[in-house]
C-alpha positions as CSV (number, residue, x, y, z in Angstrom):
1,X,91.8,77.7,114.0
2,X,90.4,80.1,116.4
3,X,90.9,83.3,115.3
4,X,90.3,86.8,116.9
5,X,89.3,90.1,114.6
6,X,90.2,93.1,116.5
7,X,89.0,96.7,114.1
8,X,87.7,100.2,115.2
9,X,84.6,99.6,111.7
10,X,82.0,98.4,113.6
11,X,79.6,96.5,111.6
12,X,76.6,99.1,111.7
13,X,78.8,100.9,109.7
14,X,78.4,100.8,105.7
15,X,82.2,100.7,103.8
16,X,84.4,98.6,102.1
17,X,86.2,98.0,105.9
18,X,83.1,96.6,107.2
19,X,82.4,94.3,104.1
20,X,85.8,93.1,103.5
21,X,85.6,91.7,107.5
22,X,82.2,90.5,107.0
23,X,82.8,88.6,103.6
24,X,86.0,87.1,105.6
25,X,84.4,85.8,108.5
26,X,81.9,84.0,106.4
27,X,84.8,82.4,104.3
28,X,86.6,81.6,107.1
29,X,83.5,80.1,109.5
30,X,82.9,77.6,106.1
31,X,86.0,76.7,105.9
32,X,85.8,75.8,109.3
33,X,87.3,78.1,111.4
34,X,85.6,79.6,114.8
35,X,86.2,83.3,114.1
36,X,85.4,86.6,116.6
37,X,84.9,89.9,115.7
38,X,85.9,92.0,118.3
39,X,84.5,95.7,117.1
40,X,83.3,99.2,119.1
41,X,80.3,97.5,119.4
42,X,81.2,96.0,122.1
43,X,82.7,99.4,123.8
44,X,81.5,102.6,125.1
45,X,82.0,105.1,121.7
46,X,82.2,108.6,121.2
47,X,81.9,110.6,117.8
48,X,85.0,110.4,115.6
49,X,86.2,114.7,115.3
50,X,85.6,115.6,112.4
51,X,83.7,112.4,111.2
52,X,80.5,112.2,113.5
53,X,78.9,109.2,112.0
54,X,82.3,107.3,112.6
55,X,81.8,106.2,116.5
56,X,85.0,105.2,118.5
57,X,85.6,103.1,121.0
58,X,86.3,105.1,124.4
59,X,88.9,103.1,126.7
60,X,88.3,99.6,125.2
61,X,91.2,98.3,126.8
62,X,90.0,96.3,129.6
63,X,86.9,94.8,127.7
64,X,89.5,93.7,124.3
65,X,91.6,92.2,126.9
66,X,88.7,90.6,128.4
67,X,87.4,88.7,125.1
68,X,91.1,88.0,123.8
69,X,91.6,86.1,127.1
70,X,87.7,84.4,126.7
71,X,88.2,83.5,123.4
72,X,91.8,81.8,123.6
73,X,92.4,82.5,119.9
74,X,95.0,81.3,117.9
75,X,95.4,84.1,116.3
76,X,95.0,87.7,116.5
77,X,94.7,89.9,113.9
78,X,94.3,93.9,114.0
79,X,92.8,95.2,111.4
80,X,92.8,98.9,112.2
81,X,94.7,101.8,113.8
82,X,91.9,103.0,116.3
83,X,91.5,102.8,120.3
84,X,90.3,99.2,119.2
85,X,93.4,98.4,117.7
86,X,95.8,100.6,119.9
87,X,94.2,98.3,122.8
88,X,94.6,94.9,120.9
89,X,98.6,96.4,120.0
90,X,99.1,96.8,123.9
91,X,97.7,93.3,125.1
92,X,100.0,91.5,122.4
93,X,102.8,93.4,123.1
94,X,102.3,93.6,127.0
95,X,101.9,89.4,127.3
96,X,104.8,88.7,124.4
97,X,101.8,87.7,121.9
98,X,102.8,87.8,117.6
99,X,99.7,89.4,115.8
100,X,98.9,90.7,112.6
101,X,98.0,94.3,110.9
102,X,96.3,95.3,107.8
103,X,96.5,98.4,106.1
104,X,92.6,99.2,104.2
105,X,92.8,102.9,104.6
106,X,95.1,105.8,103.3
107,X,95.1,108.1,106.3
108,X,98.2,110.0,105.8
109,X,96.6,111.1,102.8
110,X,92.7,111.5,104.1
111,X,94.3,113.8,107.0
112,X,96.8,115.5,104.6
113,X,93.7,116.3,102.4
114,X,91.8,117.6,105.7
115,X,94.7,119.9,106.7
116,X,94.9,117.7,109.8
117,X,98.5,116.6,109.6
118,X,101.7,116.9,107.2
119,X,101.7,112.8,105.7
120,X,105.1,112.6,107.1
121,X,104.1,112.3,110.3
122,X,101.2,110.3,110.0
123,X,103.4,107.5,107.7
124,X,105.8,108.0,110.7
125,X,102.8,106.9,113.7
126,X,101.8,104.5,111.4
127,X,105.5,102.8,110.9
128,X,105.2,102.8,114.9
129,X,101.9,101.2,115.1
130,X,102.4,97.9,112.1
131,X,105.7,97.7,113.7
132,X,105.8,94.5,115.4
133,X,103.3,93.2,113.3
134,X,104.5,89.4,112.4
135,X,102.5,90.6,108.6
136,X,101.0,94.0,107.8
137,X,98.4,92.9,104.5
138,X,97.7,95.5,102.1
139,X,94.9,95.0,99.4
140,X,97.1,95.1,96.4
141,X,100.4,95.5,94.5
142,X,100.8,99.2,94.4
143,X,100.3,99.6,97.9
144,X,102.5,96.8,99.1
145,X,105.1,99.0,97.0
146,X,104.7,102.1,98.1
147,X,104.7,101.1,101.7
148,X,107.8,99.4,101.4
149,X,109.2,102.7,99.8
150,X,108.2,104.5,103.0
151,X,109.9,101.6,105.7
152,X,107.3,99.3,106.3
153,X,108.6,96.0,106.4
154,X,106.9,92.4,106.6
155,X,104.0,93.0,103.8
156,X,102.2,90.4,102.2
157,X,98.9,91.0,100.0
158,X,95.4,90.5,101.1
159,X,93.1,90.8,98.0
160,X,89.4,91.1,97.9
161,X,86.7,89.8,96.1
162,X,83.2,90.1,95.1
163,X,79.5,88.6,95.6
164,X,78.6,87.9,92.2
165,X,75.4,86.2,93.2
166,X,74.1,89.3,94.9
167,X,75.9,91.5,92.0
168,X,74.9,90.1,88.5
169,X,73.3,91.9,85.7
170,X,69.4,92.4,86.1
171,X,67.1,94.6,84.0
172,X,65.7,97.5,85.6
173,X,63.1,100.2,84.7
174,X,65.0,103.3,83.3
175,X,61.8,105.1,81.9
176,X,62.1,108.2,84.3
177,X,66.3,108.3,83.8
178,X,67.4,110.9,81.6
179,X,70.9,108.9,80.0
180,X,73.5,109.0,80.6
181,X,73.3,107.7,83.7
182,X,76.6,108.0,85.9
183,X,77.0,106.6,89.2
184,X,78.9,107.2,92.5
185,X,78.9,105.2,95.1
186,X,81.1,105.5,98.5
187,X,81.5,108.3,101.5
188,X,81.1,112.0,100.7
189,X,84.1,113.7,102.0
190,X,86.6,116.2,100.8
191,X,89.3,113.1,100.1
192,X,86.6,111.0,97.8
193,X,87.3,113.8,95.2
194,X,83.5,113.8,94.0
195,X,83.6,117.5,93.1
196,X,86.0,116.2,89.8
197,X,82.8,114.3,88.9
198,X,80.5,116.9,89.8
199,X,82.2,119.6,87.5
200,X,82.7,117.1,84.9
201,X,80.4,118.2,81.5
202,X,78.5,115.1,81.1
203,X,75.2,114.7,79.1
204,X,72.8,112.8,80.8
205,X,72.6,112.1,84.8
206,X,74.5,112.1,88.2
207,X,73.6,110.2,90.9
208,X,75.2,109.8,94.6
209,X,75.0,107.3,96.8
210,X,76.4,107.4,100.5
211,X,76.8,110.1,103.0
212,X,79.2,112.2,105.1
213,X,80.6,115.1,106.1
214,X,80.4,117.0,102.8
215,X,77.1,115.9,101.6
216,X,75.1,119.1,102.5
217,X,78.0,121.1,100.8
218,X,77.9,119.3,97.6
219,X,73.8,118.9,97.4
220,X,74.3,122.9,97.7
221,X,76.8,123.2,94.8
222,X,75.4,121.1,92.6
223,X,71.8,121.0,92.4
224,X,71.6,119.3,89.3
225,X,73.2,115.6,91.0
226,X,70.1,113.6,92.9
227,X,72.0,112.9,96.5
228,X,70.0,109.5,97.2
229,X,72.0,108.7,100.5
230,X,73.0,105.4,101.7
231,X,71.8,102.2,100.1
232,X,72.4,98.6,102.1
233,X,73.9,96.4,100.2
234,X,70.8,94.5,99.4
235,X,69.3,97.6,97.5
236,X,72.9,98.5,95.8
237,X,72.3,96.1,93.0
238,X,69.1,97.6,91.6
239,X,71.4,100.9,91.7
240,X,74.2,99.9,89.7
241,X,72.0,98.0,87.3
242,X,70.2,101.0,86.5
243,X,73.4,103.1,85.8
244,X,75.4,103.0,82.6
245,X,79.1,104.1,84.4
246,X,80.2,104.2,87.7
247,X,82.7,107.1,88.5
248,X,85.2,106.8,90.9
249,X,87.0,110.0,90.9
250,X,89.0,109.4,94.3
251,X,93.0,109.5,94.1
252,X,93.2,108.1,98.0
253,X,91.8,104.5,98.0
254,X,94.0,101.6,98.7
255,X,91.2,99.3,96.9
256,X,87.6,100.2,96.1
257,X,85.2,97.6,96.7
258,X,82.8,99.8,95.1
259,X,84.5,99.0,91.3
260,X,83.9,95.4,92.0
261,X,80.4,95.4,92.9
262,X,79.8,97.4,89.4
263,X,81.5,95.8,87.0
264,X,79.8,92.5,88.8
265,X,77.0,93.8,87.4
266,X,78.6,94.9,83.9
267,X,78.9,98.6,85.3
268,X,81.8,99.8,83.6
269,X,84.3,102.2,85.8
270,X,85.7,105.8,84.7
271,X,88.5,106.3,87.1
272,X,92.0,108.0,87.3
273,X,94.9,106.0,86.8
274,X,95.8,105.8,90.6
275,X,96.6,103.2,93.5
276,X,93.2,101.2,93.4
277,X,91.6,101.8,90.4
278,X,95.2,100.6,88.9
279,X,94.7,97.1,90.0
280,X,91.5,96.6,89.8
281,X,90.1,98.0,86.3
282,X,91.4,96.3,83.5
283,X,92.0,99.4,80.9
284,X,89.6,99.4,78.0
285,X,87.7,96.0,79.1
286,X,86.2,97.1,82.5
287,X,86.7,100.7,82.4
288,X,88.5,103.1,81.6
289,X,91.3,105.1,83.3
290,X,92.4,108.6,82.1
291,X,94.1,111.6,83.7
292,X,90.7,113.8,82.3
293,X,88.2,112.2,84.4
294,X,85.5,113.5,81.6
295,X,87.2,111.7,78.5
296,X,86.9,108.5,80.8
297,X,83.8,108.5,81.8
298,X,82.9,108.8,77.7
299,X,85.2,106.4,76.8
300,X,83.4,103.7,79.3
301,X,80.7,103.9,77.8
302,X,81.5,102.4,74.7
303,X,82.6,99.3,76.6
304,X,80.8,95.8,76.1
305,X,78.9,94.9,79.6
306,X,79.5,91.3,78.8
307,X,83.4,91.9,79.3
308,X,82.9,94.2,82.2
309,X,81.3,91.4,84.0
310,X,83.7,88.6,83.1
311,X,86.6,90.4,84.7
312,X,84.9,91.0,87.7
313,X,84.2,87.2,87.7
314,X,88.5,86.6,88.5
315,X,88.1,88.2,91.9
316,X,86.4,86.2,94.7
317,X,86.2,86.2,98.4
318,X,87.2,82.9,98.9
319,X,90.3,83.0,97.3
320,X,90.9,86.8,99.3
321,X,90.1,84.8,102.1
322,X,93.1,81.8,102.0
323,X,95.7,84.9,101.5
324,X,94.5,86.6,105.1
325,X,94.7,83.0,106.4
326,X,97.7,82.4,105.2
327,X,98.8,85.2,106.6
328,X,97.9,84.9,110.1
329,X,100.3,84.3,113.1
330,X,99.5,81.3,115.2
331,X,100.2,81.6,119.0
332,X,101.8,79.6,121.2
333,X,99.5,80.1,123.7
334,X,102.0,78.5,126.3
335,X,104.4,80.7,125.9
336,X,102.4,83.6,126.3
337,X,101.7,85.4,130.1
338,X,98.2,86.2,128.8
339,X,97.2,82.5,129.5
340,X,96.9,83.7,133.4
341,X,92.9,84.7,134.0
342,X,94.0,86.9,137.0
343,X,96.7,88.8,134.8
344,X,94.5,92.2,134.4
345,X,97.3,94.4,133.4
């Protein structure tokens, strides 16, 4: 199949949006599909308010138009609700086209968190937008039922998966750590929670990794914590390897890719039970999950990094990757009015 990927995370951009598209195209391209990634790359962009190391896409219509009608795709998926997406939602609705949504990212609850806007109105735009979607794909089980508790309708799950190649278990030099080390890993910003971990009374050491808008803030507050900034994901290993617990202290995530890299590498989690860590951390084999983020964290560390690793070891890419495909909506390119060249609308 040929198979169009329209999202607003361009691929300069380091998060678990950007990975999760990345690891799928590879799947997809070996299992012999000719994928495109359509992406603000490939638009004029302007700073995202609020979020200036987020670029936009400014009026991509005409050039997402452009590259749907090049590329002749079988099927179109859009995998955010940005001006990139917006734009790929009007072409398929404008020439009669089926397409598909995914839902990676809690906004109702990132914008309710940045006293931007009540969640009942951003679940309402958001019903609006995955609308006509032929399937909206959520990351896991909790999330497929509690958007079905707020009207969204034709869900189907889209899991994810991890490189355990790049994220195994490798010795690293710890003579300068003062242990306890715990991690974090992800964006720094007032829904990631990090303060929780911050404030948490923990022997040992805190490190961050990853940026954002709250990062000068937080280096401020806590002085103790060593900020290290972002990490590719070719250096992330060597960081995980050298930590003893990765906290993820966040109540907002649909999924956190983050969890899965760690425990890859025998990392146990401490985590809330909330939507993400939920599905992904097996209680008491791969972390632990606990309404006192601080008992968690402790009670992780008593777990066996052999285990840790082996449940990470059910989750792969590949498989992730046959859900989205399965998925997918194929066109019937003949019935569609896009097919005309000279149809600029």
């Amino acid at each position: 199949m040929r198979i169009a990927i329209v999202t607003d995370a361009a691929p300069s951009q380091i998060n678990g949006v950007v990975n999760t598209l990345q690891e799928t195209c590879r799947c997809s391209r070996n299992d012999g599909h000719e994928v495109l990634l359509i992406s603000p790359d490939d638009a004029a962009t302007f700073a995202c308010p609020t979020y200036p190391e987020i670029r936009l896409a400014y009026k991509p219509y005409a050039r997402v138009a452009a590259m749907l009608r090049g590329f002749q795709p079988d099927c179109i998926h859009i995998s955010t609700e940005g001006p990139m997406g917006l734009a790929a939602r009007r072409f398929c609705l404008r020439h009669r086209i089926g397409f598909t949504t995914a839902y990676h990212t809690r906004f109702p609850e990132y914008l309710s968190a940045r006293a931007l806007l009540p969640m009942a109105l951003t679940y309402r735009w958001l019903r609006w937008f995955h609308g006509p979607s032929k399937s909206v794909m959520v990351p896991t089980p909790q999330v497929l039922q509690t958007l079905a508790a707020r009207g969204f309708r034709q869900l189907a799950l889209w899991g994810r998966g991890v490189d355990t190649v790049r994220f195994r278990p490798m010795e690293q030099g710890r003579a300068n750590i003062t242990g306890p080390l715990y991690l974090y890993v992800g964006r720094i910003a007032i829904e990631k929670n990090i303060a929780a971990f911050l404030e948490a009374e923990l022997p040992g050491s805190k490190w961050i990794i990853g940026d954002g808008p709250m990062r000068e803030e937080l280096q401020q507050r806590y002085p103790d914590a060593q900020f290290l900034g972002n990490k590719s994901h070719q250096e992330l290993s060597a960081y995980y390897n050298c930590a003893d617990v990765l906290v993820f202290p966040s109540h907002t995530d649909t999924f956190g890719l983050v969890m899965l890299e760690a425990m890859a590498c025998g990392v146990p989690v401490a985590a809330y039970p909330v939507s993400g860590p939920i599905d992904v951390v097996a209680d008491g084999r791969s972390g632990s999950l606990d309404l006192d983020l601080t008992r968690a964290c402790k009670k992780a560390l008593q777990l066996d990094r052999e285990q840790v690793r082996a449940h990470a070891l059910t989750y792969s890419w590949e498989a992730a990757t046959q859900q989205f495909l399965q998925s997918l909506h194929r066109i019937e390119w003949a019935n569609a009015a896009a097919l005309t060249q000279s149809s600029i609308a």
